[in-house]
N, CA, C and O atoms as CSV, one atom per row, in Angstrom:
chain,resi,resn,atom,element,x,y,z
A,1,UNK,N,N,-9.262,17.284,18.062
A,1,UNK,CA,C,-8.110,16.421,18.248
A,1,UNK,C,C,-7.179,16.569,17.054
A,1,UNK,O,O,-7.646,16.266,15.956
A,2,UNK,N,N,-5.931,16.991,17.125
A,2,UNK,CA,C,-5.242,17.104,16.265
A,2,UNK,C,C,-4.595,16.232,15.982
A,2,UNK,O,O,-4.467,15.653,17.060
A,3,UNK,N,N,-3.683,15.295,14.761
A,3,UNK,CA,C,-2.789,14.357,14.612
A,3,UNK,C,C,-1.611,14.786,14.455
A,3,UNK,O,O,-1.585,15.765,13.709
A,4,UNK,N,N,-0.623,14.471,14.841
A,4,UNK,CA,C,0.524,15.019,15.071
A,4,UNK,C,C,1.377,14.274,13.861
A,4,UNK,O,O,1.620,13.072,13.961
A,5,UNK,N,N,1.896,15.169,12.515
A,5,UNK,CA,C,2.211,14.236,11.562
A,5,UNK,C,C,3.311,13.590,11.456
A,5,UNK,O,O,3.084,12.592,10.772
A,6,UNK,N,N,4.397,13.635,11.775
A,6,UNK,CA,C,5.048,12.334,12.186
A,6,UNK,C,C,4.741,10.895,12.215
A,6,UNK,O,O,4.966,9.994,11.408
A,7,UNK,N,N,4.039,10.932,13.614
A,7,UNK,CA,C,3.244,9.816,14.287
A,7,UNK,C,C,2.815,9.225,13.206
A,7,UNK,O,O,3.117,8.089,12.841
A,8,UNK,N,N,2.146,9.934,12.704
A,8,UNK,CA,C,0.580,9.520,11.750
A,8,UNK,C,C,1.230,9.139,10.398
A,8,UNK,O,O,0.757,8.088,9.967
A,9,UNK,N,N,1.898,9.526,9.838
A,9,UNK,CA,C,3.280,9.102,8.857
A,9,UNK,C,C,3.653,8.138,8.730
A,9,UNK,O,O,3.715,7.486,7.688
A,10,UNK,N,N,4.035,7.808,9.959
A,10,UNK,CA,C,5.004,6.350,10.350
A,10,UNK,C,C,4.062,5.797,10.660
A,10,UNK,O,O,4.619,5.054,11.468
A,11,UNK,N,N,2.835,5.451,10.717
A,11,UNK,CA,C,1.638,4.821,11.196
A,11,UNK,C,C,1.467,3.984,9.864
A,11,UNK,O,O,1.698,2.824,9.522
A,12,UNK,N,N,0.802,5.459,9.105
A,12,UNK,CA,C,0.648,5.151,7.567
A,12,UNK,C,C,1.508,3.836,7.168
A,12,UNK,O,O,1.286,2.633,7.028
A,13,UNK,N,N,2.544,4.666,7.069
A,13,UNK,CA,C,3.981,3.485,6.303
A,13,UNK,C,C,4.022,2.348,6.907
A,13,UNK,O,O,3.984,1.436,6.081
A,14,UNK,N,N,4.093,1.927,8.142
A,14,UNK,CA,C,4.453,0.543,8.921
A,14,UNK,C,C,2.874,-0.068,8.263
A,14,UNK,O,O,2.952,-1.212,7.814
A,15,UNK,N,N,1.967,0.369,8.209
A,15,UNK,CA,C,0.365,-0.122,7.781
A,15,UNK,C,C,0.606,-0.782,6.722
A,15,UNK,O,O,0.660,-2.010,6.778
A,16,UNK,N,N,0.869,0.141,5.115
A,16,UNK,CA,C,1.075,0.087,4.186
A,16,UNK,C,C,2.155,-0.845,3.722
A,16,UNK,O,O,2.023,-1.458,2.663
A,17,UNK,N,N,3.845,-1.047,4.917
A,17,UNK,CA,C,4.612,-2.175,4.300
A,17,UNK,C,C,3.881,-3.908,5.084
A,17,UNK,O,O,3.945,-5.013,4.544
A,18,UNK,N,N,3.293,-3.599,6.352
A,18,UNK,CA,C,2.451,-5.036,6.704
A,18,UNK,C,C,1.641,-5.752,5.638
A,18,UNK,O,O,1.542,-6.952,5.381
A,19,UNK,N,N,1.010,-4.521,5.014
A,19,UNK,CA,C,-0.536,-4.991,4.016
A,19,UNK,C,C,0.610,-5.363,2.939
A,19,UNK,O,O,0.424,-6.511,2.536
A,20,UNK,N,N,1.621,-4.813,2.407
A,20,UNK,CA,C,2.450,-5.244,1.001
A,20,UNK,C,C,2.665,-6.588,1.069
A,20,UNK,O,O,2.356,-7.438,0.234
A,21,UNK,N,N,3.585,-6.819,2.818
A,21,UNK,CA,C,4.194,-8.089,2.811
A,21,UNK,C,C,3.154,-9.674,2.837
A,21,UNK,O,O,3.330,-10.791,2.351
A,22,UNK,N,N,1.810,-8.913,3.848
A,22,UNK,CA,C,1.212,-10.077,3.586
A,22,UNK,C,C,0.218,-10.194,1.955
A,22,UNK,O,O,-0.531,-11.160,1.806
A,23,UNK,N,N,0.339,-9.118,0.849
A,23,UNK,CA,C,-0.524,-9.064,-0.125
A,23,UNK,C,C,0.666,-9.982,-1.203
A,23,UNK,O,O,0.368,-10.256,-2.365
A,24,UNK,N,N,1.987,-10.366,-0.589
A,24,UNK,CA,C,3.186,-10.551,-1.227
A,24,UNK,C,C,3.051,-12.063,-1.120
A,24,UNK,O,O,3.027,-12.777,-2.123
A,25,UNK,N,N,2.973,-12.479,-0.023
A,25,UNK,CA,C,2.976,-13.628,0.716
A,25,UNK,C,C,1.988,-14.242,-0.053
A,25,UNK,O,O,2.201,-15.276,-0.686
A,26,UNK,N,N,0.416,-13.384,-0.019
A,26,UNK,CA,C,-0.456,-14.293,-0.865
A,26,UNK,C,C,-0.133,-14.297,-2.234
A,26,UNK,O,O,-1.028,-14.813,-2.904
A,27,UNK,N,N,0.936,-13.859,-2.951
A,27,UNK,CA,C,0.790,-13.778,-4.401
A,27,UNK,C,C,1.782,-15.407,-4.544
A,27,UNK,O,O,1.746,-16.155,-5.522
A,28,UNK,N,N,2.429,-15.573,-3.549
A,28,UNK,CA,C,3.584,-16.478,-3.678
A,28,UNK,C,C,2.741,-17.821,-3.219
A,28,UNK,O,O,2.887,-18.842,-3.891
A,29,UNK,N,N,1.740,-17.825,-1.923
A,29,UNK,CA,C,1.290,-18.958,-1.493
A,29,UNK,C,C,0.070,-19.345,-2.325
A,29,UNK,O,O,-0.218,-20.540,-2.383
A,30,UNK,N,N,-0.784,-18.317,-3.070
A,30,UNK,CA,C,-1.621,-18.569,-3.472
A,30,UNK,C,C,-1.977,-17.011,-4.775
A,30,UNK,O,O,-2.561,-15.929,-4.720
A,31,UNK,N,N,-1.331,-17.671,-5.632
A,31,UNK,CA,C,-1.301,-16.772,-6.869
A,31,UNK,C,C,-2.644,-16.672,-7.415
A,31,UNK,O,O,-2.976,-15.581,-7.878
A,32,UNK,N,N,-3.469,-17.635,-7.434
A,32,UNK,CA,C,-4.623,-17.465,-8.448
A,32,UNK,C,C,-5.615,-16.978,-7.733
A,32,UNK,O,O,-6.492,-16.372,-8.349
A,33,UNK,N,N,-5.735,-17.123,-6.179
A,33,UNK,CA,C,-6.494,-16.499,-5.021
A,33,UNK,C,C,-6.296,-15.235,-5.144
A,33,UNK,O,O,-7.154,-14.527,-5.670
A,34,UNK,N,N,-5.144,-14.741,-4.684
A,34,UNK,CA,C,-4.644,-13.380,-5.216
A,34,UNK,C,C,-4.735,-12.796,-6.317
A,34,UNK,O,O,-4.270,-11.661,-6.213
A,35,UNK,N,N,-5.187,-13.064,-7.543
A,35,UNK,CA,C,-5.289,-12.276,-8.544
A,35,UNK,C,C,-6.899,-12.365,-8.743
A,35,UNK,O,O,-7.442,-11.353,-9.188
A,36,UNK,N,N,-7.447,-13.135,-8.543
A,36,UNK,CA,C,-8.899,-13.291,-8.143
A,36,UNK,C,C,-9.272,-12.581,-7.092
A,36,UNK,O,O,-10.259,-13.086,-6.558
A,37,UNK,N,N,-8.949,-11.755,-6.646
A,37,UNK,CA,C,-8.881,-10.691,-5.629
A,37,UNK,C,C,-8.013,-9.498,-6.158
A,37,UNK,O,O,-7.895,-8.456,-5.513
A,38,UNK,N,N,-7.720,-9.601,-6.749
A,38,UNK,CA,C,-7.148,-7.996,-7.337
A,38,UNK,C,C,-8.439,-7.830,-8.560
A,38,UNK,O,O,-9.063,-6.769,-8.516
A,39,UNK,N,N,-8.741,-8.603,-9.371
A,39,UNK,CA,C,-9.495,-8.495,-9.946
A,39,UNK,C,C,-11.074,-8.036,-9.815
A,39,UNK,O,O,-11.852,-7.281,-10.397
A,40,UNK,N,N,-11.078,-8.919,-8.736
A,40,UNK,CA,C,-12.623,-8.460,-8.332
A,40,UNK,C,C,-12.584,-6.778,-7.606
A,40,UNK,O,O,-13.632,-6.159,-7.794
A,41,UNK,N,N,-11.818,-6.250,-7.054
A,41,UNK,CA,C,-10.931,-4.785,-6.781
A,41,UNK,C,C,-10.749,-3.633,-8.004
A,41,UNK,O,O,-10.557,-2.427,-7.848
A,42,UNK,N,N,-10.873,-4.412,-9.317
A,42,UNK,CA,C,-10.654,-3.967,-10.304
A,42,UNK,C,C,-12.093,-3.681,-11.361
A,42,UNK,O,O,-12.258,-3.315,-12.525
A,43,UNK,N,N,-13.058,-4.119,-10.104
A,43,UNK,CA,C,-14.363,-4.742,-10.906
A,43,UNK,C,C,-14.359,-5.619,-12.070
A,43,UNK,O,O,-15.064,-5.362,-13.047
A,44,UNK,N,N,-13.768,-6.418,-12.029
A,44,UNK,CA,C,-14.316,-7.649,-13.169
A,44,UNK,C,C,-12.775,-7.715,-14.045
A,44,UNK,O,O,-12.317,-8.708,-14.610
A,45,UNK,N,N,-12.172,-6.378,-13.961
A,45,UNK,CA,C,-10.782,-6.248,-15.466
A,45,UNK,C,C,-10.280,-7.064,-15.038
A,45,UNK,O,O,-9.684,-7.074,-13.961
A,46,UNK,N,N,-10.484,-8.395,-16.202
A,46,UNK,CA,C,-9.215,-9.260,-16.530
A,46,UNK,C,C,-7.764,-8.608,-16.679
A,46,UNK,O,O,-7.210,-8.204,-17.701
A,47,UNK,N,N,-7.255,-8.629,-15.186
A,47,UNK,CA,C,-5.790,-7.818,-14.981
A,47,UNK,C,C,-4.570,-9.305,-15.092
A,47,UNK,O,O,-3.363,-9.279,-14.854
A,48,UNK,N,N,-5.316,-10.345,-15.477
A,48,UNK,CA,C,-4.350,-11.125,-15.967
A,48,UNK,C,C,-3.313,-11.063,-17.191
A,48,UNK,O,O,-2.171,-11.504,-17.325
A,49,UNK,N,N,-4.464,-10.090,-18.315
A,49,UNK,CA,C,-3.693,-9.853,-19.734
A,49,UNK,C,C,-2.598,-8.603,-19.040
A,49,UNK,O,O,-1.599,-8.046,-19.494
A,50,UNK,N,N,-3.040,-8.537,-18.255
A,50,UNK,CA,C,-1.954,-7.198,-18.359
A,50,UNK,C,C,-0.858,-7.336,-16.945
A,50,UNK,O,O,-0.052,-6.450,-16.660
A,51,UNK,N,N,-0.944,-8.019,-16.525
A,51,UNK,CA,C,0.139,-8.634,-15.575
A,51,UNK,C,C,0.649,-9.481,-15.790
A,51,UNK,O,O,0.159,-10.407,-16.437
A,52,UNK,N,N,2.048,-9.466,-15.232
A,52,UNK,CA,C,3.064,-10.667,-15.459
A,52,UNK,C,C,3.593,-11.276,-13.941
A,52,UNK,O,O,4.171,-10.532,-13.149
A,53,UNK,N,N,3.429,-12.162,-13.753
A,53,UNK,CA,C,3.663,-12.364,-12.092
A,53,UNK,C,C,5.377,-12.355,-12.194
A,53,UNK,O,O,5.953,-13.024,-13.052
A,54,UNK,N,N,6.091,-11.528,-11.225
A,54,UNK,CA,C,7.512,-10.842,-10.968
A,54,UNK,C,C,7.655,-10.720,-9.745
A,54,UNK,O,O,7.527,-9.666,-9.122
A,55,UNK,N,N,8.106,-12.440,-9.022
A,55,UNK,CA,C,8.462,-12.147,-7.603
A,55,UNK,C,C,9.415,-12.068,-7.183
A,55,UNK,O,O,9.639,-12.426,-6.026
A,56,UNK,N,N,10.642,-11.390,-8.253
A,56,UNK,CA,C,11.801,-11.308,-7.910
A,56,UNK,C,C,12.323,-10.710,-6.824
A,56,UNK,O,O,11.335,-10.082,-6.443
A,57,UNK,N,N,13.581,-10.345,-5.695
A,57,UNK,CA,C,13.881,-9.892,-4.606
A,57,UNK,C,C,13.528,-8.330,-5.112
A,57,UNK,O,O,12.779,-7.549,-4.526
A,58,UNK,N,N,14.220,-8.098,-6.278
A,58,UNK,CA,C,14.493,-6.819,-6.966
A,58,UNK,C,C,12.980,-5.870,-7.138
A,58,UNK,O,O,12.993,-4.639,-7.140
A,59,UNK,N,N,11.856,-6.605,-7.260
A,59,UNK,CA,C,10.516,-6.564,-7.329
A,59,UNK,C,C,10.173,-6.064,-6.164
A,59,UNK,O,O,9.746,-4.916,-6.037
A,60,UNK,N,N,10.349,-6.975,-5.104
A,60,UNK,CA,C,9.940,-7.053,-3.738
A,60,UNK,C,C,10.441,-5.755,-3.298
A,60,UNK,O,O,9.573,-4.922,-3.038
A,61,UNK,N,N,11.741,-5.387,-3.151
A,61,UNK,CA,C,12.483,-4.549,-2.423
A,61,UNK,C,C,12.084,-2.968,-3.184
A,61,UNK,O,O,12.054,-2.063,-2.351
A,62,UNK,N,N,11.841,-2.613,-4.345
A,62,UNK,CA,C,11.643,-1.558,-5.108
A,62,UNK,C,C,9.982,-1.704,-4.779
A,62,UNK,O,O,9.373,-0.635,-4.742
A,63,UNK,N,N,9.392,-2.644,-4.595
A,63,UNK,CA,C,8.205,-2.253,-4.412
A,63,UNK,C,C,7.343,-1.778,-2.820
A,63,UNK,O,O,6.350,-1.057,-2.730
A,64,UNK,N,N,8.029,-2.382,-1.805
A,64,UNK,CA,C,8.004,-1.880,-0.574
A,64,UNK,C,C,8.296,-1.218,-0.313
A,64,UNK,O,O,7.650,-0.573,0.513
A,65,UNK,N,N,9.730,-0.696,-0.847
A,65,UNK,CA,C,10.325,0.684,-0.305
A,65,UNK,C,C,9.366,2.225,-0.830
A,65,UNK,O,O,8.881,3.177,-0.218
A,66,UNK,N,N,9.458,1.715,-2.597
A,66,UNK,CA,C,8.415,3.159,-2.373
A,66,UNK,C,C,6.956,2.945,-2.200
A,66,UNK,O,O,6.324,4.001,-2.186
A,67,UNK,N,N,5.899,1.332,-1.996
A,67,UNK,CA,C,5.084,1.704,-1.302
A,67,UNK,C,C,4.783,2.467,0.425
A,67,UNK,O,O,3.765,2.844,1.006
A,68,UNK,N,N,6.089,2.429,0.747
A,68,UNK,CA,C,6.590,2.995,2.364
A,68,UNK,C,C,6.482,4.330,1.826
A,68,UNK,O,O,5.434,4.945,2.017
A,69,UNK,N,N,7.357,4.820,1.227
A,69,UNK,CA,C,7.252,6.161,1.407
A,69,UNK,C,C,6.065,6.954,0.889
A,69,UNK,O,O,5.554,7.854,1.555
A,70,UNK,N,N,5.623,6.584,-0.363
A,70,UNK,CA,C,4.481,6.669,-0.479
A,70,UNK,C,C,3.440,6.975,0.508
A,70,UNK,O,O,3.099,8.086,0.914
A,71,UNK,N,N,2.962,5.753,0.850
A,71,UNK,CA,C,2.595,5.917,2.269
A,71,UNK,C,C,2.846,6.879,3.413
A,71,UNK,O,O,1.905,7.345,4.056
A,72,UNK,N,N,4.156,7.189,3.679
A,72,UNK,CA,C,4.399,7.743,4.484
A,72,UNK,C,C,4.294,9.389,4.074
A,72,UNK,O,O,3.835,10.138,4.935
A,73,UNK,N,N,4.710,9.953,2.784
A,73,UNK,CA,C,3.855,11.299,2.391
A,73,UNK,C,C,3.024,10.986,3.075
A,73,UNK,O,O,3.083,10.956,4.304
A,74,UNK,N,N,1.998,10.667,2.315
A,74,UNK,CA,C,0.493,10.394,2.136
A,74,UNK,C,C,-0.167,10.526,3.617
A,74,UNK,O,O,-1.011,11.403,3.803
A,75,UNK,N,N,0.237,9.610,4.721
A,75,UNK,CA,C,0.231,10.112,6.186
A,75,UNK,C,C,0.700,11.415,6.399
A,75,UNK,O,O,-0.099,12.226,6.868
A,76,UNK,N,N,1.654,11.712,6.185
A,76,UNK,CA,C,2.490,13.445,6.674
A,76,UNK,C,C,1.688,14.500,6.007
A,76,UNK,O,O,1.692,15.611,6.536
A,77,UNK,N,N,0.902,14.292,4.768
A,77,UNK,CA,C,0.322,15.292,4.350
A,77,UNK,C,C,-1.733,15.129,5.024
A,77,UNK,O,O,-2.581,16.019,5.070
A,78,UNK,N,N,-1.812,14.115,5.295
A,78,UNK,CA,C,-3.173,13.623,5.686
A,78,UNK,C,C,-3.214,14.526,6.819
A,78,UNK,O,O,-4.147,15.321,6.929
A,79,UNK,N,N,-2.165,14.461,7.770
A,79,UNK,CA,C,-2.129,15.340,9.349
A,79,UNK,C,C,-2.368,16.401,9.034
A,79,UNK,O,O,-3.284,17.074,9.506
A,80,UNK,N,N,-1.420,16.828,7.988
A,80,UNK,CA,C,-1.151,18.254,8.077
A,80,UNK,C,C,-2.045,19.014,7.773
A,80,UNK,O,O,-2.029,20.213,8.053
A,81,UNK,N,N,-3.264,18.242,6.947
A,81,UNK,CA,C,-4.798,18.768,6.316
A,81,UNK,C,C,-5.434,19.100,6.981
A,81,UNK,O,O,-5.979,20.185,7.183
A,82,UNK,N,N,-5.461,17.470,7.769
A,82,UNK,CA,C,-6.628,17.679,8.876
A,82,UNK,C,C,-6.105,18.561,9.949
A,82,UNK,O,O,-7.069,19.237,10.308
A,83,UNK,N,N,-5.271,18.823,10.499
A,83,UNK,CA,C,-4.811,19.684,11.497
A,83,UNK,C,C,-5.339,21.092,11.194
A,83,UNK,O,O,-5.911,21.768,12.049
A,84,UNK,N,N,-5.027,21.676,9.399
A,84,UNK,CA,C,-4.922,22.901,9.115
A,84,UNK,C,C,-6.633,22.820,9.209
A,84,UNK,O,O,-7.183,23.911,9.059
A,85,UNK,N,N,-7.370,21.853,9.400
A,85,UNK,CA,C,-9.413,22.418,8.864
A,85,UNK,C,C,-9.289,22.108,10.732
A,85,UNK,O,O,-9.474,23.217,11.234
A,86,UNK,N,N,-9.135,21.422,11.482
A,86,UNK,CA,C,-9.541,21.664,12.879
A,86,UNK,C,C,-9.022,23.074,13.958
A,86,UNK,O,O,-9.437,23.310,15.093
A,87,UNK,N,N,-8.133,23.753,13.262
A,87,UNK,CA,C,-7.519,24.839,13.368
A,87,UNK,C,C,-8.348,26.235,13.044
A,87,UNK,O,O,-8.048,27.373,13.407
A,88,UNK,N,N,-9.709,25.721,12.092
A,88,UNK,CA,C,-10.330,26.464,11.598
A,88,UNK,C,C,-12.200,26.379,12.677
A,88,UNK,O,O,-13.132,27.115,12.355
């Protein structure tokens, strides 16, 4: 079965800006939940000394956009891998 990378691209990205907005949502509704969960992600690193909570629009918008594209490489090149080893 091959993935057709496009598809799988834009899959990626729409995935990746859902998980931002609701990982966004919890930083705003519940900040200390949320970092108590990045942390434990981090195994144990007190990522408090080294974070500054920044929920500015300017934050938000620079940080979705290139977690999207990001993402969306990251899908376009994932296809194109797996396509090139099932080809084999």
């Amino acid at each position: 079965m091959k993935h057709p990378p496009v598809p799988t691209a834009n899959a990626a990205a729409v995935t990746t800006a859902v998980i931002y907005v609701v990982c966004r949502t919890a930083f705003v509704v519940a900040p200390d939940l949320a970092m108590s969960i990045g942390q434990s992600w981090f195994h144990g690193i007190d990522i408090s000394r080294i974070s500054a909570l920044n929920l500015s629009t300017e934050s938000f918008v620079l940080g979705i956009v290139s977690a999207t594209i990001g993402a969306w490489l990251a899908g376009y090149l994932f296809a194109s891998v797996y396509n090139s080893f099932v080809k084999k």
